[in-house]
N, CA, C and O atoms as a GROMACS GRO file, in nm:
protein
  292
    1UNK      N    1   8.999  -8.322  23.018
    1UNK     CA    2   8.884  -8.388  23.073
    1UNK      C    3   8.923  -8.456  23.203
    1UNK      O    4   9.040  -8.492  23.208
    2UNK      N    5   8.849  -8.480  23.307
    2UNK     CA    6   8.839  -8.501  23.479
    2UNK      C    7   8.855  -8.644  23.421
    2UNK      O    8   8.823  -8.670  23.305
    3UNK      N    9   8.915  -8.755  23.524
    3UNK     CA   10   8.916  -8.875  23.492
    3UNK      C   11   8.877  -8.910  23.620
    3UNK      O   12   8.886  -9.032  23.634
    4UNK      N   13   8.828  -8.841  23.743
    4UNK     CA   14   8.831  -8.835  23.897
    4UNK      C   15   8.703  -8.900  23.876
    4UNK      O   16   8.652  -8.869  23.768
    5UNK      N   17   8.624  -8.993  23.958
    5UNK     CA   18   8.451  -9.026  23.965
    5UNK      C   19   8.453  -8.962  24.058
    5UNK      O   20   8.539  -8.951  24.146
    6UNK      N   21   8.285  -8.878  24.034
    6UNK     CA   22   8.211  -8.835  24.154
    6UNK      C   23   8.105  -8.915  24.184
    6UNK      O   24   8.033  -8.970  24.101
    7UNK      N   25   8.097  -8.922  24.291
    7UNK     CA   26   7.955  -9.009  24.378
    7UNK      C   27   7.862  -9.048  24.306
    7UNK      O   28   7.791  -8.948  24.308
    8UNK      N   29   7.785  -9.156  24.211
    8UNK     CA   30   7.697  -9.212  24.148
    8UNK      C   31   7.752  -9.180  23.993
    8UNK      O   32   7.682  -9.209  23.896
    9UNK      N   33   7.859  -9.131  23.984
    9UNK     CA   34   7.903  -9.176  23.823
    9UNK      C   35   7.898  -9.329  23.776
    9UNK      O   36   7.932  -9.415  23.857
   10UNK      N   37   7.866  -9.359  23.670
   10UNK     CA   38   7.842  -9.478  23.624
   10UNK      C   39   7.940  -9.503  23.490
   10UNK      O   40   7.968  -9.409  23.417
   11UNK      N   41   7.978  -9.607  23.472
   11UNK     CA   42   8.131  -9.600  23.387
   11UNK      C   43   8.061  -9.581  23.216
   11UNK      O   44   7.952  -9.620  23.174
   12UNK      N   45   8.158  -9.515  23.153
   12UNK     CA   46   8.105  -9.478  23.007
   12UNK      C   47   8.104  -9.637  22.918
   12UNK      O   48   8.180  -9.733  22.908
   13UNK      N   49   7.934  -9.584  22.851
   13UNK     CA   50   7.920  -9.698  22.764
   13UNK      C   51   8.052  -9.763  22.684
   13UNK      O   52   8.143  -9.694  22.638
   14UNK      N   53   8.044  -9.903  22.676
   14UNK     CA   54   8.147  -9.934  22.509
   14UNK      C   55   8.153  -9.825  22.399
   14UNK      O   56   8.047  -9.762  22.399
   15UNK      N   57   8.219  -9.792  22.328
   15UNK     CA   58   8.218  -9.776  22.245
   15UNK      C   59   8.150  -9.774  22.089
   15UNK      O   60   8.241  -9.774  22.006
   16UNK      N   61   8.043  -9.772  22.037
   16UNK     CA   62   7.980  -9.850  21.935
   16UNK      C   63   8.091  -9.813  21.798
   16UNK      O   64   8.156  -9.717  21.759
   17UNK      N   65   8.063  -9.961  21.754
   17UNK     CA   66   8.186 -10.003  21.644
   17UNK      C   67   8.089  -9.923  21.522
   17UNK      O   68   7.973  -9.889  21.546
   18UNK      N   69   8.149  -9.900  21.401
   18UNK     CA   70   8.043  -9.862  21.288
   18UNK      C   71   7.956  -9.883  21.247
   18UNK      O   72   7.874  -9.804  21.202
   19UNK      N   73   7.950 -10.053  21.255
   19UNK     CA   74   7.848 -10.155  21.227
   19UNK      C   75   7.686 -10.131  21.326
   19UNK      O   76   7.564 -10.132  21.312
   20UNK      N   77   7.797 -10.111  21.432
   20UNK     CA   78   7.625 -10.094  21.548
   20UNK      C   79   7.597  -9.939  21.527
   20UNK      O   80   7.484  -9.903  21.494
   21UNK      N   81   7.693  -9.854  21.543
   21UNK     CA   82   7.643  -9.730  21.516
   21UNK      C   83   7.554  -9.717  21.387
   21UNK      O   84   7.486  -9.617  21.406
   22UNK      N   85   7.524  -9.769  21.270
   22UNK     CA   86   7.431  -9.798  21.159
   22UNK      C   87   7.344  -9.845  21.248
   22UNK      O   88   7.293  -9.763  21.325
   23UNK      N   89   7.314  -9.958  21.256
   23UNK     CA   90   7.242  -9.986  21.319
   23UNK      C   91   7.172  -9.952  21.393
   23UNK      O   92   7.056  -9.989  21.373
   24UNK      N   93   7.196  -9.873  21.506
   24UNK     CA   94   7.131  -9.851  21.655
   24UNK      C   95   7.032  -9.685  21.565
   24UNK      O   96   6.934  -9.628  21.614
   25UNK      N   97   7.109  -9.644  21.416
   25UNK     CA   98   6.994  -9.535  21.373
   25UNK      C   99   6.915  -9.566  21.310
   25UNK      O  100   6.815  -9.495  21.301
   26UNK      N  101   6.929  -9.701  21.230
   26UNK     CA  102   6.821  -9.800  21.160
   26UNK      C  103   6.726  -9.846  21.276
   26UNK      O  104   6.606  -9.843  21.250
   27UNK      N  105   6.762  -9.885  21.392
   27UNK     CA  106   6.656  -9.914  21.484
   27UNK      C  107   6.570  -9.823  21.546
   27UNK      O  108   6.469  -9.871  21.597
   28UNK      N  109   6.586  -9.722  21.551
   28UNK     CA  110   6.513  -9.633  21.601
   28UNK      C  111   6.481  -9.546  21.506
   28UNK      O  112   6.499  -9.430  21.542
   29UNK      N  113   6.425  -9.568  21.354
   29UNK     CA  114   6.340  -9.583  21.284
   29UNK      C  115   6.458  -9.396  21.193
   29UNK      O  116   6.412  -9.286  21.161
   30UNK      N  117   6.570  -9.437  21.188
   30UNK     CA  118   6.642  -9.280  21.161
   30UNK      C  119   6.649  -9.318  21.011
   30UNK      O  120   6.605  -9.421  20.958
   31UNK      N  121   6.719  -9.204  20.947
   31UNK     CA  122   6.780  -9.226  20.788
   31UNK      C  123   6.902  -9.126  20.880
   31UNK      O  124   6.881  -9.079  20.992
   32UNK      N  125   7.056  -9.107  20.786
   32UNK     CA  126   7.114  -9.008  20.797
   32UNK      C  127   7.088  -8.922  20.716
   32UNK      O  128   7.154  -8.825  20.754
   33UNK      N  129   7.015  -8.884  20.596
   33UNK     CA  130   6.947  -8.802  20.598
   33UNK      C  131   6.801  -8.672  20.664
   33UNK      O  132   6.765  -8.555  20.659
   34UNK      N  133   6.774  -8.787  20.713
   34UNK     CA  134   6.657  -8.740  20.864
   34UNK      C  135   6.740  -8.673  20.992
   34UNK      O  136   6.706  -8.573  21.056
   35UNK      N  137   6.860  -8.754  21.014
   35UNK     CA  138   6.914  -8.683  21.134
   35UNK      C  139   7.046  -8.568  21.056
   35UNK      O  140   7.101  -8.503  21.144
   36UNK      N  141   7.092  -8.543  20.938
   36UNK     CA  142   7.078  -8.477  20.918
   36UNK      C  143   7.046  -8.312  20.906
   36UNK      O  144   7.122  -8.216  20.917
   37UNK      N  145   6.901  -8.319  20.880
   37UNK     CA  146   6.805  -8.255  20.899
   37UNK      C  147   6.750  -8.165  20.989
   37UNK      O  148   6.698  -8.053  20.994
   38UNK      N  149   6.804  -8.322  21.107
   38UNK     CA  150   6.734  -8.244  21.256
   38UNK      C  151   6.842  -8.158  21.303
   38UNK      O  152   6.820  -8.073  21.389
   39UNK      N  153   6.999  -8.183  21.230
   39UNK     CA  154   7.096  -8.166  21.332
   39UNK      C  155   7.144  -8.031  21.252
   39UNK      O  156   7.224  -7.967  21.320
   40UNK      N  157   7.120  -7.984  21.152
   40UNK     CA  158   7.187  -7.919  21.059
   40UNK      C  159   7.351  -7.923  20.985
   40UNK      O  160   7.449  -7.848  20.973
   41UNK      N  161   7.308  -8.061  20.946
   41UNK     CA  162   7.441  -8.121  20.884
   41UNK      C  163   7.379  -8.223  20.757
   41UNK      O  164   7.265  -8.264  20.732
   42UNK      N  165   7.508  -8.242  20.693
   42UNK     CA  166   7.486  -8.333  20.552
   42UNK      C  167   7.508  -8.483  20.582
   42UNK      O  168   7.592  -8.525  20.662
   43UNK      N  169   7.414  -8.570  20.501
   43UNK     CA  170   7.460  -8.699  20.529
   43UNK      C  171   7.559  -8.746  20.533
   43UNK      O  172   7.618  -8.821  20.611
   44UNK      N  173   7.579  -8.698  20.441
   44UNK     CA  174   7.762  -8.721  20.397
   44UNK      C  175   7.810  -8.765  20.488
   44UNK      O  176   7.834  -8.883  20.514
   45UNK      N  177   7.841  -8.603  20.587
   45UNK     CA  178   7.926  -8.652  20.727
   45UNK      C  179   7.897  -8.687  20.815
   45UNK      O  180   7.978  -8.700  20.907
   46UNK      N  181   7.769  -8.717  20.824
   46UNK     CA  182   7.725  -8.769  20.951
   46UNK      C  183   7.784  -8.949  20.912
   46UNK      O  184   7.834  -9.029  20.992
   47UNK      N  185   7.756  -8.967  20.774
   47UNK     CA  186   7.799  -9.142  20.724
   47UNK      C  187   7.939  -9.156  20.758
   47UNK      O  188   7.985  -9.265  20.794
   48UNK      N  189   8.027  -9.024  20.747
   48UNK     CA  190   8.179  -9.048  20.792
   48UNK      C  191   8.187  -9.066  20.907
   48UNK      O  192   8.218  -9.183  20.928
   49UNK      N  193   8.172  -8.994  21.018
   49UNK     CA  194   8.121  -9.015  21.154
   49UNK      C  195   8.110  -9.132  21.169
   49UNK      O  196   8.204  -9.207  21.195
   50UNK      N  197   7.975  -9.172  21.153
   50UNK     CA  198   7.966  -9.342  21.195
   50UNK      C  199   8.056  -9.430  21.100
   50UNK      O  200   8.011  -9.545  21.104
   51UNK      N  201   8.166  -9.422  21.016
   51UNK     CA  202   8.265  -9.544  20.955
   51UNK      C  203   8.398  -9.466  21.019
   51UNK      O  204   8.505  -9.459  20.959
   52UNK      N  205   8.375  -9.411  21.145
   52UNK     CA  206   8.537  -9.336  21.207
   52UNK      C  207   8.519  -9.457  21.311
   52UNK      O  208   8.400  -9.489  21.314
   53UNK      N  209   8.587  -9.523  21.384
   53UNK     CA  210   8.555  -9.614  21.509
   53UNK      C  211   8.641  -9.536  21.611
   53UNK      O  212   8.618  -9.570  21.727
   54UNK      N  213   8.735  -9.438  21.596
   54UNK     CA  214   8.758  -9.384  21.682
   54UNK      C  215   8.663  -9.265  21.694
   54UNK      O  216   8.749  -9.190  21.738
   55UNK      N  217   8.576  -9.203  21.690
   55UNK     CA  218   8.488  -9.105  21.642
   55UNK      C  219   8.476  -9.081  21.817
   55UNK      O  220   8.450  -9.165  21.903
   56UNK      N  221   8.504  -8.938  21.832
   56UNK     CA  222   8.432  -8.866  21.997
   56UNK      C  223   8.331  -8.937  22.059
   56UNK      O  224   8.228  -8.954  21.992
   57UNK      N  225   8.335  -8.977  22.155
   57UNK     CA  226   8.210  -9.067  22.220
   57UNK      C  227   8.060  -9.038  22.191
   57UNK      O  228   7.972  -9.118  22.163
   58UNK      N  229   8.053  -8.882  22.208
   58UNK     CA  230   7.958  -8.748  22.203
   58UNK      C  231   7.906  -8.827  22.073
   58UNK      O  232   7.803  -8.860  22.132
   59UNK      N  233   7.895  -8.866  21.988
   59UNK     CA  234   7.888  -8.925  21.858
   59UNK      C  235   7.765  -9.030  21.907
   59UNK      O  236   7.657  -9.052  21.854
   60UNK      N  237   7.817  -9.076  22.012
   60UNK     CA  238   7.710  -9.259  22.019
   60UNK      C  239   7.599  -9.159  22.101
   60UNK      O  240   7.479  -9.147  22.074
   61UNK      N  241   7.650  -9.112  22.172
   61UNK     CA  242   7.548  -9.081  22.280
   61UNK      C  243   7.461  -8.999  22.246
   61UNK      O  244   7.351  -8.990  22.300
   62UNK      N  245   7.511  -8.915  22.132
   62UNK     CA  246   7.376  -8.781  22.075
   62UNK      C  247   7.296  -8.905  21.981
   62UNK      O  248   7.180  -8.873  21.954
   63UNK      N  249   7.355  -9.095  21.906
   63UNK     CA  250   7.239  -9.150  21.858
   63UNK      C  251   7.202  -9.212  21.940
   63UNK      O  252   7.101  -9.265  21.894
   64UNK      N  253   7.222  -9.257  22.078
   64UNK     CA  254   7.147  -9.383  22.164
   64UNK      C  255   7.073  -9.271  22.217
   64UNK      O  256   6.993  -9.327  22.292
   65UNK      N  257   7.050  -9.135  22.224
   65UNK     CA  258   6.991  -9.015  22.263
   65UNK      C  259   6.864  -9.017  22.182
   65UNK      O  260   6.757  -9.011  22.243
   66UNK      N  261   6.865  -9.026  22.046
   66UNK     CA  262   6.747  -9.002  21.940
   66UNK      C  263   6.637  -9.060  21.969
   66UNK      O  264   6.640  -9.175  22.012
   67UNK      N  265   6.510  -8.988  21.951
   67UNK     CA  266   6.391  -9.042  21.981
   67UNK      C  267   6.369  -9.164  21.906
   67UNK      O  268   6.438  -9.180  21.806
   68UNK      N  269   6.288  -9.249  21.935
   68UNK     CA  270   6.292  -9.338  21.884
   68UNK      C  271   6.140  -9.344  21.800
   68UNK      O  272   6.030  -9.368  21.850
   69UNK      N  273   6.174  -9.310  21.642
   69UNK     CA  274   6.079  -9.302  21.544
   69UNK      C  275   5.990  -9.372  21.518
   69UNK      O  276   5.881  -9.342  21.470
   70UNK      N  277   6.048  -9.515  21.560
   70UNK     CA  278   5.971  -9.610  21.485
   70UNK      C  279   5.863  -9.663  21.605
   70UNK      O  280   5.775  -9.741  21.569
   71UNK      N  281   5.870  -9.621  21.746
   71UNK     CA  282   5.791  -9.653  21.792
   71UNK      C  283   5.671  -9.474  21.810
   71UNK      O  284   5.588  -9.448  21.897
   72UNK      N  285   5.710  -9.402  21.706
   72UNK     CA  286   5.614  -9.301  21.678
   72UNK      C  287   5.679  -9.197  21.803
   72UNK      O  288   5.604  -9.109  21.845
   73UNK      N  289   5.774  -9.205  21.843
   73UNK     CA  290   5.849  -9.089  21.967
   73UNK      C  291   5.866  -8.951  21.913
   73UNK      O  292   5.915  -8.863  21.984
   0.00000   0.00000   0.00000
């Protein structure tokens, strides 16, 4: 992976810890069963995923990505 910035790169979010990663899919109205669903995967691992804190970044960003349910998105 490039570690070089190009012109209007903006620096990568924190990290979300496990705790917020729950969270941030409880707020935007998710189950891990629902995303799941959408993603074609089992809760299971999507629940391992979010209790990894080292977990691929790609991880936060496909949930701060999710429509947000609860405001009917």
């Amino acid at each position: 992976m490039a570690t070089d910035k190009l012109p209007g790169d903006t620096s990568p979010l924190e990290r979300l810890t496990p705790a917020e990663f729950r969270a941030e899919v409880v707020r935007k109205g998710w189950t891990f069963v629902a995303i799941g669903r959408r993603w074609d995967m089992s809760a299971n691992w999507l629940q391992k995923v979010a209790g990894n804190a080292q977990r691929p970044r790609y991880w936060d960003d496909a949930i701060r990505g999710l429509p947000d349910r609860a405001k009917g998105e």
